[in-house]
N, C-alpha and C positions, 0 to 999 in steps of 0.2 A: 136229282143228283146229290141235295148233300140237305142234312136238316141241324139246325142251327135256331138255340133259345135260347137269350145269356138274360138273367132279371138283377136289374141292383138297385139297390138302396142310394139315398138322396145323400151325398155324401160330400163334404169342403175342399177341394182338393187344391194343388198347387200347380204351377207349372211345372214340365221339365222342360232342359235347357239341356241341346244337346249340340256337343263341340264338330263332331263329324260333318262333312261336307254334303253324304250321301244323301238323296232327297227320300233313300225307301222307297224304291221303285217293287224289289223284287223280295219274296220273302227270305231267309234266312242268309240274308249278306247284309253289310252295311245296317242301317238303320229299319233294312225292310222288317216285315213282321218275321217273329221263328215260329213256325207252323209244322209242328213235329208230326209225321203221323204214328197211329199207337194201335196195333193190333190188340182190337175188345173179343175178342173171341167168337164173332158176328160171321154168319154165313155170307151177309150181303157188305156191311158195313164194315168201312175202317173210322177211326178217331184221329182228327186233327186237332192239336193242345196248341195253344203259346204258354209253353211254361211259363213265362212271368207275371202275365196277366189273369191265368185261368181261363181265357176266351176257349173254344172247341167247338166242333163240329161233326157230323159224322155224316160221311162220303160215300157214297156206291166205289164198293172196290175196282170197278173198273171204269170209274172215271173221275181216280184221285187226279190221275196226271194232270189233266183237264182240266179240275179244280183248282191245283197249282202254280197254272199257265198263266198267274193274272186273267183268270175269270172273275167272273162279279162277286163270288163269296171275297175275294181278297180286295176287291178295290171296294167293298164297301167295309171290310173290317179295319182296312187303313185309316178310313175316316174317321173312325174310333179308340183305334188302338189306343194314341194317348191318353184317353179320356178313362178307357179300361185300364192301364197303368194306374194311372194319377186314383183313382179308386181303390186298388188294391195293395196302394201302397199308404195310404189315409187307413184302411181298413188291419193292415197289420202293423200300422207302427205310432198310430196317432188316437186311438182309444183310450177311453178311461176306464176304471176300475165299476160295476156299475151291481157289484157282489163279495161275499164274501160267505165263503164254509166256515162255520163258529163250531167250533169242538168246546161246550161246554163241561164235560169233562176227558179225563187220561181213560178213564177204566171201561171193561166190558166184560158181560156175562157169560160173554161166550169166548172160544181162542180157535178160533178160523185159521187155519191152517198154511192161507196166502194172505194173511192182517197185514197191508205197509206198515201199522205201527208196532213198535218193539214190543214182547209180550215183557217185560217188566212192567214197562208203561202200563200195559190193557190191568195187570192182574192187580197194582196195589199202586199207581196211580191217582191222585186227588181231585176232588170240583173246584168248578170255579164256582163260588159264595153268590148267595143271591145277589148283595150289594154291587159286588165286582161285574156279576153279569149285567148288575141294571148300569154298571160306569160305563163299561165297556159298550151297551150297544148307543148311550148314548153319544160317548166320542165316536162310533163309528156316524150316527146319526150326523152330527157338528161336521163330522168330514163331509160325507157326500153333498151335504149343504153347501159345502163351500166350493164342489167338486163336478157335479152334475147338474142341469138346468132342472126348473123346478117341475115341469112335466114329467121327468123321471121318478120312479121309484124303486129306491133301489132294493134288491132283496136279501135276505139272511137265510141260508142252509145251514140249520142243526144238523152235526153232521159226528161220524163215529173216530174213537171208539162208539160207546151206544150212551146218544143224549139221553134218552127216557129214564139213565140211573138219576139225572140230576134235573128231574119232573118238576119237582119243589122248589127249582127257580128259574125252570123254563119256561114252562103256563103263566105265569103273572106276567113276565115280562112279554108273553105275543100279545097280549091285553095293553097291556102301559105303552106300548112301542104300537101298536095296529096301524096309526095313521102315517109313519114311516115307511114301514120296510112290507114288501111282500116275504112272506113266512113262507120255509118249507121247513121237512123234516128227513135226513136218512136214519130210520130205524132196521133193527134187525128183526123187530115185529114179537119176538116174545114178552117187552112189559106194555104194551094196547089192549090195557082192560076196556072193558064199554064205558067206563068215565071218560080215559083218553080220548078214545075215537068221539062221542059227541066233541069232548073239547075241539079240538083240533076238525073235527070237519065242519065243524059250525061256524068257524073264523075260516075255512076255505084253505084251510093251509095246505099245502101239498107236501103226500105221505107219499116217501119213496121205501120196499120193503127189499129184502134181500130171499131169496130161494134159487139152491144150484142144481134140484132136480126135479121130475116128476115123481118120484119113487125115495121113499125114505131111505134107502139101503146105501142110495149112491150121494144124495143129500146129505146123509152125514159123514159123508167120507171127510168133509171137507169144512163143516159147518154144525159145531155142538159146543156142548158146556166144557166146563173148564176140568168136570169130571168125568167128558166122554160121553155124554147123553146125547141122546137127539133132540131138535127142537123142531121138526118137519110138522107134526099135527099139529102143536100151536102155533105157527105164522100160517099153517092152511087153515085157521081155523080166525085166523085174525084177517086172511086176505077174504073171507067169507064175509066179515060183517062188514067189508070196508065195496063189497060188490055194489054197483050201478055208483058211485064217486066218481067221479069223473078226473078228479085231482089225485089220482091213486097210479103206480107202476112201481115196477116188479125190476129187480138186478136181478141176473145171470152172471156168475162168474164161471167162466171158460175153461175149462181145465182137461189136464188127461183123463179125468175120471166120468165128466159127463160130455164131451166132445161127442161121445158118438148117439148121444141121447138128445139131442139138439131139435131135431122132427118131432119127438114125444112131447120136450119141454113145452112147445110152443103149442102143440096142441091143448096139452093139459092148460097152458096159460089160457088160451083163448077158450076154453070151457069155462076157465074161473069167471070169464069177460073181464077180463084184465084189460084194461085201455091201451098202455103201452108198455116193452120191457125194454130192458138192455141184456144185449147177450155181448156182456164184456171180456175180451181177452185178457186172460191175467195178468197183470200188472208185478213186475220180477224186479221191483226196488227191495224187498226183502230177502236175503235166501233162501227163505222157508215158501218162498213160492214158485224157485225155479224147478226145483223135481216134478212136478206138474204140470209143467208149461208143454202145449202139447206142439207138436209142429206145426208150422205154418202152414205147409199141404193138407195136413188133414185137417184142422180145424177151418178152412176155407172149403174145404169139399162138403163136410155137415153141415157149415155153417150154412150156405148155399142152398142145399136139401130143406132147413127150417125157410129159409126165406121162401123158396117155393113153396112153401106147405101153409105158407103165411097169404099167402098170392090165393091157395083154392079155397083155403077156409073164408077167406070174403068175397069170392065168387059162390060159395054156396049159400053161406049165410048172410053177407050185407054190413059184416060187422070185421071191423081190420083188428089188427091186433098191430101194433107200429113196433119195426124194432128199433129203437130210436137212435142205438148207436150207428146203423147203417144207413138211417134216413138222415141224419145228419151229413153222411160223407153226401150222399145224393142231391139234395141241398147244398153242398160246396161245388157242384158242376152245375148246378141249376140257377143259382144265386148268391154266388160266394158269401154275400154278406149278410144271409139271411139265415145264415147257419145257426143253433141254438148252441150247441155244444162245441166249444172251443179247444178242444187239446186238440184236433186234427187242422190244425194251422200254424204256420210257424212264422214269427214266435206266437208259442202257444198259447192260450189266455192267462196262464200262472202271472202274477203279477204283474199285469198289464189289464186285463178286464176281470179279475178278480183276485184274491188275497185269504190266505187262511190262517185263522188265530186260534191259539193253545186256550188247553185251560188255563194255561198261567198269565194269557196274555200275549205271547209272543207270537209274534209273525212272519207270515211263511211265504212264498208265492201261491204253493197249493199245499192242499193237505198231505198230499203226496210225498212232501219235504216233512212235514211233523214227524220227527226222532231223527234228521238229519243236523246235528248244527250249525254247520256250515252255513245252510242256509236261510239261517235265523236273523233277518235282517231287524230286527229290533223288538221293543215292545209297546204292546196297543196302552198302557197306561203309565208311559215312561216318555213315549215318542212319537210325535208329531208325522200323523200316516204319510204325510205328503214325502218327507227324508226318506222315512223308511221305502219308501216304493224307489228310490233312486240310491239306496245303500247299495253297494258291493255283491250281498249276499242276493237281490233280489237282480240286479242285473247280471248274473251269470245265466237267470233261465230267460232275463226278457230281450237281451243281448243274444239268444240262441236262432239261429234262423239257417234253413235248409241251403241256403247259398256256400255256407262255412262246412255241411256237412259231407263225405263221399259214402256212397255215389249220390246221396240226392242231388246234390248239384248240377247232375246229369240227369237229373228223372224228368221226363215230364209232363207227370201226375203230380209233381212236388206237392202243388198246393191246393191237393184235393185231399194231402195226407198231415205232411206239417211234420214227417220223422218224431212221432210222440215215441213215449212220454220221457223228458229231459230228465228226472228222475229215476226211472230205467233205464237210458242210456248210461248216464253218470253212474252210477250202484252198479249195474249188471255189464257193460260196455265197457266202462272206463274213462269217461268222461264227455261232458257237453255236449262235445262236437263228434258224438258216434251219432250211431242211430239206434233205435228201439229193437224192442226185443220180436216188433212182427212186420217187418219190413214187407215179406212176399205178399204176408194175408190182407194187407192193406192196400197194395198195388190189382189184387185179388179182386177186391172189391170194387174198385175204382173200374174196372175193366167188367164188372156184372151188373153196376149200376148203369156203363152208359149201353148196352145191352137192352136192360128195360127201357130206356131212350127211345133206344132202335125200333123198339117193338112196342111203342106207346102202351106201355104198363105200367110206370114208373108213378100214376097217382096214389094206386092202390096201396105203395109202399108208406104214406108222406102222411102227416097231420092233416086234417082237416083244413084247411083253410091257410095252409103253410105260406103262402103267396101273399098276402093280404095287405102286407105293407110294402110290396116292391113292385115296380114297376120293371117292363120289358122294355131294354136298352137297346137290344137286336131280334133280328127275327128272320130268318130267310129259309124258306120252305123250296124245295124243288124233287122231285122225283122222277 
């Protein structure tokens, strides 16, 4: 009749204390549970949510009623609901910061056509100085110290415009800082001479690259030099020498231009044996990114087409290819708290589990905000991180949360999605408390992911060993 796997993480939680009389006999009255149901587009299956918990199930359509009736899926989800509250609400509003994306410098060699950052910024833009860079990660160092227990570690993303202009004080420092921070990098993959890559894969650092096509024609529609050039053979020719790494994935940015090349990409990806990508929706905090922005219907219909094409290529061959921004939403119906990627929650991670600093020092909630400044809540070598995380500037995005937003309010899938990114809403919207710029294709997804549920497929999408630190809080099988 209905199948039902909720896994969570070991988490501190608190009481709630409720004034109502009602004891929650029934669901959506009084104190009982709200058990929405949500058409997944399943032949057999419908989707039962409690928007506030994330709890769900999915039903034989003809025997929701039944299910409804105070049958045993509900008198055993009662005896948990609070407990599935009291977690998801420790999990959005009581984390620390346990990261941060370092823009060690302003500039880039390239001028991408959907860049969040300003092209003044990218084109003549300055570094941050080796010394500066060595101050900086040690006050971030002195923070988390003071911030996270010492089993953690926390991590640093070199992240764009493009660190590798400012190599000559980035490499010393993943040497001098090693026993701190786990190291990654986002390059755009044209300065990864063979020095770099030894460097950097011998210290294990994780290399994330950027390419928006299979085909140079349409890849550079969107991704070249600052003269117009393309730069498609050298990152294929950089994603060649970085093949069998394991610490290695691939961006995809989303656009009108290769939307409908989405099947190819991934193919082509999974040739390269690319471990994992992200096939990102554009991100429309800058204007120069909204004429691109393709529709929500259509970029979920390709989008869709790749994810199956991603499904038979490791049915033939044994080898997945993850696309990490959708195994993430899947892992928020699976294991809310076990999710790796954080915009799809609200409040979103932006300064609440992680923080992004300028080349000048300043900081941001996410990098997403770098050229915005408004939301400059201070700087990493002026001001004490702990303020700045509770400045003005940084609680307007960690202050953001899907209950303030319409219609999320009413969704619920709410928080399998989290109305990203607060940055597009604010820029492209009009402020905080809209919603993002792909409301449907999110909801989209939400409703394909529990699909693969339905139809016990849903590992072939996911990491390896995704599960590995959570445990199963519910479990009830019946057919």
């Amino acid at each position: 009749m209905n199948l039902s796997s909720y896994k969570s993480t070991s988490m501190k939680n608190t009481e709630n204390q409720f004034a109502a009389s009602s004891r929650g006999l029934y669901f959506n009255t009084g104190n009982g549970s709200t058990l929405q149901p949500v058409d997944i587009g399943h032949r057999d299956y419908m989707g039962l949510v409690d928007p506030d918990t994330a709890f769900w199930a999915l039903v034989r359509k003809e025997h929701l009623g039944k299910t409804l009736s105070d049958g045993p899926l509900l008198r055993k989800y009662r005896r948990k609901a609070a407990a599935f509250a009291r977690e998801m609400h420790s999990f959005r509003f009581e984390l620390k910061p346990s990261a941060v994306y370092f823009n060690p410098t302003e500039r880039c060699n390239l001028n991408c056509s959907y860049c969040y950052l300003p092209q003044t910024m990218r084109r003549s833009g300055g570094h941050m100085a080796k010394a500066e860079l060595d101050t900086a990660l040690a006050r971030l160092r002195d923070f988390f110290k003071r911030t996270l227990p010492d089993a953690v570690k926390p991590q640093i993303i070199f992240h764009g415009a493009e660190p590798m202009l400012n190599r000559q004080a980035l490499f010393p420092a993943l040497d001098q800082f090693k026993d701190d921070f786990r190291f990654g990098i986002q390059t755009n993959g044209t300065l990864l001479d063979d020095e770099a890559i030894e460097f950097l894969t011998a210290r294990n650092t994780a290399i994330g690259l950027s390419l928006d096509a299979d085909v140079e024609s349409i890849a550079s529609r969107t991704r070249k030099t600052w003269g117009g050039n393309s730069v498609f053979d050298k990152v294929i020719q950089t994603i060649g020498k970085l093949k069998g790494y394991p610490n290695c994935s691939v961006i995809c940015t989303v656009t009108r231009e290769n939307v409908r090349r989405l099947v190819q990409i991934v193919e082509f990806f999974h040739g390269l044996e690319i471990p994992a990508c992200m096939l990102n929706p554009i991100r429309c905090t800058q204007k120069g990114a909204r004429p691109i922005k393709p529709d929500d219907h259509e970029q979920s219909r390709h989008f869709f087409k790749a994810l199956d094409r991603t499904y038979e290529l490791y049915q033939e061959t044994g080898r997945k290819l993850v696309v990490a921004n959708f195994a993430n939403i899947l892992v928020a119906i699976l294991a809310p708290q076990a999710r790796r990627l954080m915009c799809d929650i609200s409040p979103c991670g932006g300064g609440r589990c992680f923080f992004a600093v300028s080349a000048k020092g300043e900081l941001f909630p996410c990098s997403e905000f770098i050229g915005l400044s408004e939301f400059n809540g201070g700087n990493l070598f002026k001001d004490k991180v702990e303020d700045v995380l509770q400045s003005a500037a940084f609680r307007k995005v960690t202050e953001r949360k899907v209950e303030d937003i319409d219609p999320c309010r009413r969704c619920a899938v709410r928080h399998f999605c989290g109305s990203p990114c607060p940055a597009e809403a604010h820029e492209m919207n009009g402020g905080m408390h809209r919603t993002g710029a792909f409301c449907e294709h999110y909801e989209d997804q939400v409703r394909y992911a529990f699909r693969l549920i339905a139809d016990n497929r849903h590992e072939a999408f996911l990491w390896n060993n995704w599960d590995a630190d959570t445990k199963t809080s519910f479990e009830m099988f019946s057919l």
